[in-house]
N, C-alpha and C positions, 0 to 999 in steps of 0.2 A: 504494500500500500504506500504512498505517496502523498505526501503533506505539503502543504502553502508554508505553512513557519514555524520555527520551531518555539520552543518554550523548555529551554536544558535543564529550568531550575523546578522543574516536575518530578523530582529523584523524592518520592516515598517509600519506595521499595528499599528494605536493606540490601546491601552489596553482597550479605551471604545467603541470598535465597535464590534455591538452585532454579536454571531451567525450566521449565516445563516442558516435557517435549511432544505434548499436547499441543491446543489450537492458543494456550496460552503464556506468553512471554513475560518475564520476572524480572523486578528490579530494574539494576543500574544496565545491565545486558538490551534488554528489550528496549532502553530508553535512549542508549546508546545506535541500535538498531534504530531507533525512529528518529533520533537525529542526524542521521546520517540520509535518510529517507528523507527528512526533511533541505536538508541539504543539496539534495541533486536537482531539484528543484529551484534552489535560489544561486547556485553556480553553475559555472558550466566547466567546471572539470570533469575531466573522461574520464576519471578513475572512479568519481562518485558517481556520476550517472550508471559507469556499467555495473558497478555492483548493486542500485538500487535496481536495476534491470534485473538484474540475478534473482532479486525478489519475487518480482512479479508471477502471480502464477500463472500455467499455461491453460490454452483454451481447452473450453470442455469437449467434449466427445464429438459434436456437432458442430465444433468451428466456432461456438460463440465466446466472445471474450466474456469472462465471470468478473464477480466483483474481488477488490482486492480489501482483505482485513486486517488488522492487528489491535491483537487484545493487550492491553496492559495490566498488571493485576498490582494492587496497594495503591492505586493512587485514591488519595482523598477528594471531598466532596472538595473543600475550598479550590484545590488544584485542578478538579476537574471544572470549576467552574471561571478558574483562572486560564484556564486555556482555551476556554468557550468563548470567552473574551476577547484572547489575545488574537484568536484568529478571525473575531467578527461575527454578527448575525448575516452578513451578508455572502458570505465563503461562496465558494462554488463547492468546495470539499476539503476536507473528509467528514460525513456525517458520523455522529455520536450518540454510542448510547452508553449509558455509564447503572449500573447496577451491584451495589456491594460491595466498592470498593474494586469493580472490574470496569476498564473501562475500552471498550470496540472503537477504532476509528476503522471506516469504512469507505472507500471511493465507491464510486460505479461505474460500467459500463455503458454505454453507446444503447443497448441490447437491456440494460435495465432501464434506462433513462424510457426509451420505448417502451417497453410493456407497462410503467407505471404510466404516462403521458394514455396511454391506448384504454388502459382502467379508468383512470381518472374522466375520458373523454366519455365513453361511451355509457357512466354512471352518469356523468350529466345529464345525458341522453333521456337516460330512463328516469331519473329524476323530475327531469321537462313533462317526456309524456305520462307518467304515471302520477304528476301534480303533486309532488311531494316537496315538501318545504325544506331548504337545508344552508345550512350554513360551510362554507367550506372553510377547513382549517389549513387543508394544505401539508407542509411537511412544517409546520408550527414546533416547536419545541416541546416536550411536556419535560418539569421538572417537579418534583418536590422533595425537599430536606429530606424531611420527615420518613418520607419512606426511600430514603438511598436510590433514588433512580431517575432516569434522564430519557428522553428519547429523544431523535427525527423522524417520524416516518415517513413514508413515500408520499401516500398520499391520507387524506383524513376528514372528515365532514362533523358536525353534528346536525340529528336529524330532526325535525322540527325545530325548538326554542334551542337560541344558542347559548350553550353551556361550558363551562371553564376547562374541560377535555372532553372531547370528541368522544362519538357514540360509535364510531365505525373506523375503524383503523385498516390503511391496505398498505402491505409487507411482498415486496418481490422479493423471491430467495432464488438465485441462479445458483448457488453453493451452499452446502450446508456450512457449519459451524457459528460462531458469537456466541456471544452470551445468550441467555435466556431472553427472547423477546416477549412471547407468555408471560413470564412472569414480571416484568417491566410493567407490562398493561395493567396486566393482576392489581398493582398495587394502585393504578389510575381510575382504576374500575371502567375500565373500557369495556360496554357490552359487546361487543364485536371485533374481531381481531379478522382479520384474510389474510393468508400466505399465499402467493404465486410461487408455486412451486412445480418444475417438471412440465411444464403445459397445463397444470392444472391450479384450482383456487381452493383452498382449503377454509373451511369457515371454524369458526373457533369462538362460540357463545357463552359467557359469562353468567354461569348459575347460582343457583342460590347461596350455595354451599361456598360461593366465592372463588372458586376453580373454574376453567375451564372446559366446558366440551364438545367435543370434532362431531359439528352436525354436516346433513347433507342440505338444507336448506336455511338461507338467513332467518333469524328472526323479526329482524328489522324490517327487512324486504323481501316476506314471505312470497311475493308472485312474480320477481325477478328469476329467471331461469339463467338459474347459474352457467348452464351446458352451453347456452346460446354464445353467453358472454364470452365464456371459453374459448370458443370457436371463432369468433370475431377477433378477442385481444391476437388471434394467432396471425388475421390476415393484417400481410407488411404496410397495404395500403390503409394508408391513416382517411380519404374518402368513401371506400369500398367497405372498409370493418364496420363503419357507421351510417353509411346507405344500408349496409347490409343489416346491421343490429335494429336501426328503425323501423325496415321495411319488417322484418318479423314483428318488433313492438306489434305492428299496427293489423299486422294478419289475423285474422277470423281466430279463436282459439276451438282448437279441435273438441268435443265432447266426447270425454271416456265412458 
Protein backbone atom coordinates (compact mmCIF):
# COMPACT_ATOMS: atom_id res chain seq x y z
CA UNK A 1 0.00 0.00 0.00
CA UNK A 2 1.15 3.54 -0.68
CA UNK A 3 0.71 6.80 1.24
CA UNK A 4 0.41 10.64 0.42
CA UNK A 5 2.62 11.53 3.82
CA UNK A 6 4.08 10.34 6.39
CA UNK A 7 3.63 10.84 10.06
CA UNK A 8 7.30 8.93 11.61
CA UNK A 9 6.30 10.18 15.08
CA UNK A 10 3.24 7.36 15.07
CA UNK A 11 5.82 4.66 17.00
CA UNK A 12 3.27 3.09 19.67
CA UNK A 13 4.38 -0.19 19.19
CA UNK A 14 7.27 -1.30 21.35
CA UNK A 15 10.51 -2.08 19.30
CA UNK A 16 10.33 -5.61 20.92
CA UNK A 17 7.17 -6.89 19.47
CA UNK A 18 7.78 -9.49 17.04
CA UNK A 19 6.28 -9.74 13.50
CA UNK A 20 3.22 -10.92 12.79
CA UNK A 21 3.43 -12.99 9.98
CA UNK A 22 -0.17 -12.79 9.47
CA UNK A 23 -2.09 -9.86 7.41
CA UNK A 24 -0.67 -7.80 10.48
CA UNK A 25 2.50 -5.79 10.80
CA UNK A 26 4.11 -4.63 14.49
CA UNK A 27 5.65 -1.91 15.96
CA UNK A 28 8.71 0.00 14.82
CA UNK A 29 9.11 -2.77 11.69
CA UNK A 30 5.80 -2.12 10.17
CA UNK A 31 6.14 1.70 10.63
CA UNK A 32 9.30 1.79 9.28
CA UNK A 33 7.73 -0.23 6.36
CA UNK A 34 5.13 2.55 5.88
CA UNK A 35 7.45 5.17 5.87
CA UNK A 36 9.30 4.07 3.47
CA UNK A 37 5.82 3.40 1.40
CA UNK A 38 5.34 6.78 2.27
CA UNK A 39 8.34 7.81 0.82
CA UNK A 40 8.25 6.66 -2.67
CA UNK A 41 5.72 8.79 -3.09
CA UNK A 42 7.13 12.03 -2.04
CA UNK A 43 10.65 11.22 -3.82
CA UNK A 44 11.70 10.14 -6.71
CA UNK A 45 14.44 7.80 -5.98
CA UNK A 46 14.75 4.55 -7.77
CA UNK A 47 15.69 2.63 -4.87
CA UNK A 48 12.43 3.73 -2.95
CA UNK A 49 10.09 3.54 -5.54
CA UNK A 50 11.30 -0.08 -6.58
CA UNK A 51 11.16 -1.42 -3.30
CA UNK A 52 7.69 0.12 -2.49
CA UNK A 53 6.82 -1.65 -5.97
CA UNK A 54 8.16 -4.89 -4.39
CA UNK A 55 5.15 -4.30 -2.09
CA UNK A 56 2.50 -4.08 -4.03
CA UNK A 57 0.51 -7.08 -4.55
CA UNK A 58 -0.15 -8.84 -7.64
CA UNK A 59 -3.23 -9.14 -9.72
CA UNK A 60 -5.92 -11.54 -8.97
CA UNK A 61 -6.79 -14.47 -10.96
CA UNK A 62 -8.61 -12.44 -13.44
CA UNK A 63 -6.33 -9.75 -14.23
CA UNK A 64 -7.98 -7.20 -11.88
CA UNK A 65 -5.72 -5.18 -9.84
CA UNK A 66 -6.82 -5.61 -5.97
CA UNK A 67 -6.70 -3.40 -3.32
CA UNK A 68 -3.48 -2.74 -1.43
CA UNK A 69 -3.51 -2.99 2.76
CA UNK A 70 -1.54 -2.51 5.62
CA UNK A 71 -2.55 -3.14 9.07
CA UNK A 72 -0.76 -1.56 11.88
CA UNK A 73 -1.21 -2.92 15.34
CA UNK A 74 -0.67 -0.51 18.87
CA UNK A 75 -1.31 2.50 17.42
CA UNK A 76 -3.42 4.73 19.79
CA UNK A 77 -6.70 6.53 19.32
CA UNK A 78 -4.92 10.02 19.63
CA UNK A 79 -2.29 8.95 16.93
CA UNK A 80 -4.68 7.57 14.81
CA UNK A 81 -6.43 10.60 14.89
CA UNK A 82 -3.21 12.59 14.43
CA UNK A 83 -2.76 11.13 11.34
CA UNK A 84 -6.22 11.59 10.13
CA UNK A 85 -5.35 14.84 10.37
CA UNK A 86 -2.09 15.12 9.07
CA UNK A 87 -3.04 13.73 5.89
CA UNK A 88 -6.58 15.77 5.48
CA UNK A 89 -10.29 15.13 5.05
CA UNK A 90 -9.63 15.76 1.67
CA UNK A 91 -6.97 12.71 0.71
CA UNK A 92 -7.47 10.91 -2.34
CA UNK A 93 -5.95 7.97 -0.07
CA UNK A 94 -5.38 5.77 1.97
CA UNK A 95 -8.71 5.01 3.43
CA UNK A 96 -8.81 4.19 7.33
CA UNK A 97 -10.32 2.01 9.43
CA UNK A 98 -9.00 1.87 12.98
CA UNK A 99 -10.43 -0.77 15.42
CA UNK A 100 -8.66 -1.70 18.93
CA UNK A 101 -5.81 -0.28 18.67
CA UNK A 102 -5.41 -1.87 14.84
CA UNK A 103 -5.38 0.27 12.58
CA UNK A 104 -5.91 -0.69 8.16
CA UNK A 105 -4.64 1.85 5.61
CA UNK A 106 -6.15 0.95 2.46
CA UNK A 107 -5.62 2.24 -1.37
CA UNK A 108 -7.87 1.19 -4.01
CA UNK A 109 -8.09 0.19 -7.36
CA UNK A 110 -9.35 1.42 -10.72
CA UNK A 111 -11.79 -2.00 -10.56
CA UNK A 112 -12.99 -0.94 -6.82
CA UNK A 113 -13.34 2.76 -7.54
CA UNK A 114 -15.82 1.14 -10.25
CA UNK A 115 -17.93 -1.30 -8.65
CA UNK A 116 -18.48 1.17 -5.69
CA UNK A 117 -19.21 4.34 -8.23
CA UNK A 118 -21.79 1.38 -10.22
CA UNK A 119 -23.43 0.41 -6.52
CA UNK A 120 -23.73 3.67 -5.43
CA UNK A 121 -25.33 4.67 -9.19
CA UNK A 122 -27.74 2.35 -9.60
CA UNK A 123 -29.07 2.49 -5.64
CA UNK A 124 -29.88 5.96 -6.75
CA UNK A 125 -31.78 4.45 -9.29
CA UNK A 126 -33.94 2.57 -7.28
CA UNK A 127 -34.10 4.87 -4.73
CA UNK A 128 -35.79 7.46 -7.50
CA UNK A 129 -38.07 4.94 -8.63
CA UNK A 130 -39.03 3.04 -5.67
CA UNK A 131 -39.64 6.86 -3.88
CA UNK A 132 -37.68 6.32 -1.16
CA UNK A 133 -36.26 9.17 0.84
CA UNK A 134 -32.42 9.16 1.63
CA UNK A 135 -29.97 10.99 2.80
CA UNK A 136 -26.45 10.12 1.20
CA UNK A 137 -23.58 9.83 3.51
CA UNK A 138 -21.00 8.85 1.05
CA UNK A 139 -17.71 7.50 2.31
CA UNK A 140 -18.29 10.04 5.49
CA UNK A 141 -16.16 9.16 8.24
CA UNK A 142 -17.73 7.35 11.35
CA UNK A 143 -15.72 7.80 14.51
CA UNK A 144 -16.34 7.26 18.07
CA UNK A 145 -13.85 7.31 21.28
CA UNK A 146 -15.86 5.46 23.19
CA UNK A 147 -16.15 2.51 21.26
CA UNK A 148 -12.25 2.39 19.73
CA UNK A 149 -13.23 2.50 16.11
CA UNK A 150 -13.08 4.43 12.93
CA UNK A 151 -14.34 3.90 9.43
CA UNK A 152 -14.46 5.17 5.57
CA UNK A 153 -16.65 3.23 3.67
CA UNK A 154 -17.25 3.06 0.11
CA UNK A 155 -20.34 4.12 -0.02
CA UNK A 156 -23.30 4.89 2.78
CA UNK A 157 -26.96 6.45 2.84
CA UNK A 158 -29.22 6.83 5.62
CA UNK A 159 -32.63 5.96 4.84
CA UNK A 160 -35.52 8.10 5.57
CA UNK A 161 -34.77 10.96 8.58
CA UNK A 162 -31.02 11.76 8.41
CA UNK A 163 -29.28 10.36 11.29
CA UNK A 164 -25.75 10.76 12.87
CA UNK A 165 -24.44 7.17 11.04
CA UNK A 166 -25.90 5.74 8.29
CA UNK A 167 -28.57 2.98 8.14
CA UNK A 168 -26.90 1.01 5.18
CA UNK A 169 -23.33 0.72 4.64
CA UNK A 170 -21.79 -0.61 1.19
CA UNK A 171 -18.01 -2.46 1.47
CA UNK A 172 -16.25 -3.70 -1.99
CA UNK A 173 -14.00 -6.47 -0.88
CA UNK A 174 -11.78 -7.45 -4.20
CA UNK A 175 -9.38 -9.30 -1.35
CA UNK A 176 -9.90 -10.75 1.66
CA UNK A 177 -8.10 -9.72 4.88
CA UNK A 178 -8.23 -6.16 7.51
CA UNK A 179 -9.48 -5.99 10.38
CA UNK A 180 -12.81 -6.61 11.20
CA UNK A 181 -15.28 -4.51 9.24
CA UNK A 182 -18.58 -6.28 11.04
CA UNK A 183 -17.49 -5.54 13.94
CA UNK A 184 -16.44 -1.62 13.20
CA UNK A 185 -20.22 -1.28 12.30
CA UNK A 186 -21.35 -3.42 15.21
CA UNK A 187 -20.32 -0.97 17.41
CA UNK A 188 -22.07 2.18 15.02
CA UNK A 189 -25.12 0.07 15.01
CA UNK A 190 -25.38 0.18 11.41
CA UNK A 191 -28.57 -1.99 10.48
CA UNK A 192 -27.17 -2.90 7.37
CA UNK A 193 -23.66 -3.77 6.27
CA UNK A 194 -23.08 -5.17 2.06
CA UNK A 195 -19.80 -6.74 1.04
CA UNK A 196 -19.10 -6.96 -2.63
CA UNK A 197 -17.41 -9.78 -2.67
CA UNK A 198 -16.58 -12.29 -5.72
CA UNK A 199 -19.39 -10.99 -8.03
CA UNK A 200 -21.57 -11.13 -5.44
CA UNK A 201 -23.22 -8.74 -2.45
CA UNK A 202 -23.49 -10.11 0.78
CA UNK A 203 -26.11 -8.57 3.03
CA UNK A 204 -25.38 -8.60 6.74
CA UNK A 205 -28.56 -7.28 9.07
CA UNK A 206 -28.05 -6.09 12.57
CA UNK A 207 -30.25 -8.19 15.15
CA UNK A 208 -31.48 -7.91 18.00
CA UNK A 209 -29.08 -9.69 19.81
CA UNK A 210 -26.75 -6.87 18.48
CA UNK A 211 -24.78 -9.26 16.13
CA UNK A 212 -24.88 -9.79 12.82
CA UNK A 213 -26.61 -11.95 10.39
CA UNK A 214 -25.95 -13.03 6.50
CA UNK A 215 -29.50 -12.79 5.06
CA UNK A 216 -30.45 -13.21 1.48
CA UNK A 217 -32.76 -10.31 1.21
CA UNK A 218 -32.40 -6.57 2.69
CA UNK A 219 -34.26 -5.49 5.34
CA UNK A 220 -34.36 -2.15 4.56
CA UNK A 221 -35.13 -2.69 0.97
CA UNK A 222 -37.09 -5.79 1.16
CA UNK A 223 -38.26 -5.42 -2.87
CA UNK A 224 -34.98 -4.57 -4.33
CA UNK A 225 -33.65 -7.67 -6.13
CA UNK A 226 -30.49 -8.12 -5.18
CA UNK A 227 -29.67 -10.71 -8.30
CA UNK A 228 -30.61 -7.81 -10.77
CA UNK A 229 -28.37 -5.43 -9.02
CA UNK A 230 -25.71 -8.06 -9.21
CA UNK A 231 -25.92 -8.50 -12.74
CA UNK A 232 -25.92 -4.94 -13.69
CA UNK A 233 -22.97 -3.75 -11.04
CA UNK A 234 -21.03 -6.44 -13.47
CA UNK A 235 -21.95 -4.69 -16.81
CA UNK A 236 -18.54 -2.37 -17.66
CA UNK A 237 -20.82 0.19 -19.37
CA UNK A 238 -21.70 2.68 -16.69
CA UNK A 239 -25.08 3.78 -19.48
CA UNK A 240 -26.07 0.08 -20.32
CA UNK A 241 -25.87 -1.27 -16.21
CA UNK A 242 -28.48 1.50 -15.64
CA UNK A 243 -30.63 1.45 -18.98
CA UNK A 244 -30.57 -1.81 -18.18
CA UNK A 245 -31.31 -1.94 -14.17
CA UNK A 246 -34.27 0.72 -14.82
CA UNK A 247 -35.76 -0.92 -17.61
CA UNK A 248 -36.33 -4.19 -15.33
CA UNK A 249 -37.31 -1.59 -12.35
CA UNK A 250 -40.10 -0.67 -14.59
CA UNK A 251 -41.04 -4.34 -16.19
CA UNK A 252 -44.51 -5.86 -15.25
CA UNK A 253 -43.42 -8.11 -12.01
CA UNK A 254 -44.11 -11.71 -12.84
CA UNK A 255 -46.85 -13.47 -10.49
CA UNK A 256 -45.69 -16.68 -8.75
Amino acid sequence: MRCRYGVPQLRDAPASRAVDTGSCLRGLFALDILTLMVASLLTNQPEVRAFAKMLKPDPLANGIEPEERLIVCGISWRNYLALDKALGDDRPGPRFYYLDGDLELMTTSFEHERIKEWIGSLLEVYFEEAGVEIMPRGQATLRKAMKQAGAEPDKSWCIGDEKRFPDLVIEVALTSGGVNKLEIYRRFKVPEVWFWRKGKIEIFALAGTGDYNQVSRSQLLPDLDIALLERCVAIRSWQKARKTFRAALAAPKRQS
